[in-house]
C-alpha positions, 0 to 999 in steps of 0.5 A: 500500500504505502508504494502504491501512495508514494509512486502515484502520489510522487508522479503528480508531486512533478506536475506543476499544474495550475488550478483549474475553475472547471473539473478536469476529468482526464482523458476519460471523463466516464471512468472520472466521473465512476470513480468519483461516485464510487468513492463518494457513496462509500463516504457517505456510508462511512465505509472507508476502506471500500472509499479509500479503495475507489479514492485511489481509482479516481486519482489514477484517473483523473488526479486533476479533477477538483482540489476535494479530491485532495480534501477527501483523500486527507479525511478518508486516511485519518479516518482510517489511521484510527481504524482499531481494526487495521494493523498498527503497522498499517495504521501508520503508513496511512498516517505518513501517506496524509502528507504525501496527499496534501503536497499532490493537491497543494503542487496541482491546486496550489495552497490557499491559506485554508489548505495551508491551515489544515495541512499544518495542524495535521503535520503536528497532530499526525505526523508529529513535524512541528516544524513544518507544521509551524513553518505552514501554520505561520503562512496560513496564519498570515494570510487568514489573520482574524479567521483563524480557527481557534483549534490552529492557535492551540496546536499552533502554539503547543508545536512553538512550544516544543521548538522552543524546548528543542532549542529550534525557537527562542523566546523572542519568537514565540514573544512576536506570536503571542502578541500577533495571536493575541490580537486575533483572539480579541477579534474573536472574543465573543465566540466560542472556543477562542477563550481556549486559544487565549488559555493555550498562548498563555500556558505554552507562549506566555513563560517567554514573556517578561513584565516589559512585553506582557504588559503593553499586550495586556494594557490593550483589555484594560478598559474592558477589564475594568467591567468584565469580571472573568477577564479581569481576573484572567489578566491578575492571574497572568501578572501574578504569575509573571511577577509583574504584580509592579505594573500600573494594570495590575494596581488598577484592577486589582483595587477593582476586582477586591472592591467587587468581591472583597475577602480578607486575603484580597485587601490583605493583598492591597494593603501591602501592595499600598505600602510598597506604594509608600501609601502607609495610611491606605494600606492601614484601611485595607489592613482594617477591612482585611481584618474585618473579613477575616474568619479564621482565627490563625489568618486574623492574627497574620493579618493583625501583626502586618497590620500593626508593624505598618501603623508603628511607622505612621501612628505609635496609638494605632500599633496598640491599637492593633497589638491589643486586637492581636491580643484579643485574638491570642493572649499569648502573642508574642509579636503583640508584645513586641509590637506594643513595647516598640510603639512604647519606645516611639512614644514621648509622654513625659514633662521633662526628660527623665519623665520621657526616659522612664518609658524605657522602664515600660518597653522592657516590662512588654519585651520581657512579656513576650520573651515570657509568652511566646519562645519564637519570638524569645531572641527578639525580645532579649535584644531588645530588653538589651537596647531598652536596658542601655538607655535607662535614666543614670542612678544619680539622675534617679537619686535626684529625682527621689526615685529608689531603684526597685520601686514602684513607678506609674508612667505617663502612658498608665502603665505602671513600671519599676524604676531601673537604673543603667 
């Protein structure tokens, strides 16, 4: 069979001929015309041998009749490429023998972008040559631009993949085909099957993209993004993905997309994002509403403790504020004691400056608490017991003041401490 293919097939691969309008029917137009309805009635049954068999018949006779031939020839081989009851040996001579069949239509008929289009999906799909099968799908691509199928930017993207693998592409290539193909699938959006593609060029084209090629692709959905929930979130994704989490299209939608559907993980999210900003005071309203979503209880805390070490750098009051939160959740949080004696460090309560020194008596009392409470924060708090411990007024500034080591000392703040000398 497969000599049979390759002798006749190869013979017309020589002709060279031109397209034509009408059917050309050999030299004998009966015969043509007998073998055509031959083969064409078993296709119609879906009874592929007897059609493959008649197939033949017609091609010997008149090979130039009509580019369908050709077509006909392609679906019959595939069909029985799969057929479970010939050989497997069999099997794939049919499937080598597709594309001897394609090049005969093609060097008769020519190849128009639909052919080159089916004939390059098939080479990935049949005969595994991606790089002819690329080589074809790129002209046909071309030439038929917003008319691509969706099912040819998948494979067509699965086979730059694989080259690229392979070392035969590099990245820039396949940076130059998602942008082209990205604009095609726009131009397709509303109709089914081209989400898919649009799935595909992200999964096997996409890692080749860095944020300074990914973002100018994607800036061009901003606007609609901003309305379209499921794009949106499809565009957060991809940025997450790449890290590109920097770019201004991702801080505009994802201040829309926590907006529409808050959770705590999602204002968790924004509020560092604003502190990275240096918008420390957005960031704490985010922190707050993150707070406010939070169910579980493990997750509040984390949330709490971020929340807290931001508002130490804008508002002393607002880190307690946050601390004793974290406390009411777990009493034995070390970090909320770490946290509540730095704000006490920062703080300036006091008429003078011995007054303002002895907060250094409060800040060692909540280090030690923690240091207490909480080992894995135990390090932490002894270098800072060990810091606040420094800076303790003198004795004779304490003699001088009628204080006695070891007393009682109520603070300013409240608190009440013990006196310390350095």
């Amino acid at each position: 069979m497969k000599k049979f293919i390759v002798t006749f097939l190869t013979s017309f691969l020589t002709l060279g001929l031109t397209a034509q309008v009408e059917p050309n029917y050999g030299a004998d137009k009966d015969k043509c015309l007998e073998k055509v309805s031959l083969y064409s009635g078993y296709l119609k049954q879906k009874q592929y041998k007897d059609a493959y068999r008649f197939w033949r018949q017609a091609v010997e006779t008149c090979p130039e009749y009509k580019p369908v031939l050709y077509s006909n020839g392609v679906y019959i081989l595939k069909k029985l490429s799969k057929d479970k009851s010939i050989p497997k040996e069999r099997q794939q001579v049919l499937r080598d023998s597709i594309r001897l069949v394609y090049e005969a239509g093609i060097k008769i008929f020519g190849g128009t972008p639909d052919i080159l289009e089916d004939y390059g999906n098939d080479l990935i799909l049949y005969a595994r040559d991606y790089e002819e099968g690329v080589k074809n799908l790129n002209e046909a691509i071309d030439g038929l631009r917003e008319a691509t199928k969706y099912s040819t930017i998948m494979y067509y993207s699965q086979a730059l993949r694989n080259l690229e693998n392979q070392g035969a592409k590099d990245c820039e290539a396949l940076v130059k085909e998602y942008t082209r193909l990205s604009e095609f699938i726009e131009m397709n959006k509303d109709k089914k099957g081209y989400d898919k593609a649009q799935e595909y060029i992200d999964k096997y084209l996409g890692p080749c993209l860095t944020c300074d090629k990914l973002v100018p692709v994607l800036n061009k959905k901003l606007e609609e993004a901003k309305t379209d929930a499921e794009l949106r979130k499809k565009i957060l994704d991809q940025l997450k993905e790449r890290e590109c989490t920097d770019s201004a299209i991702f801080k505009i939608l994802i201040v829309i997309d926590v907006k529409e559907n808050p959770s705590a993980d999602g204002y968790e999210g924004l509020a560092i994002m604003m502190y990275k900003d240096g918008k420390k005071s957005e960031a704490l309203e985010y922190f707050d509403k993150a707070v406010e979503l939070s169910e579980d209880k493990t997750k509040k805390e984390e949330i709490l403790e971020k929340a807290a070490n931001v508002a130490l750098s804008i508002s002393t009051s607002k880190a307690q504020k946050y601390a004793n939160e974290l406390l009411d959740v777990n009493s034995s949080n070390g970090t909320a004691y770490i946290i509540k004696a730095n704000a006490m460090a920062q703080s300036s309560c006091g008429d003078s400056r011995f007054a303002v020194s002895t907060k250094y008596w409060v800040a060692y009392d909540l280090a030690a608490k923690a240091k207490s409470l909480d080992a894995s924060v135990a390090d932490k708090a002894g270098k800072l017991m060990g810091s606040y411990a420094a800076r303790f007024p003198e004795q004779s500034e304490i003699f001088a003041q009628g204080l006695k080591v070891g007393a009682s000392y109520s603070h300013c703040s409240g608190a009440t401490t013990t006196v310390r000398a350095k």
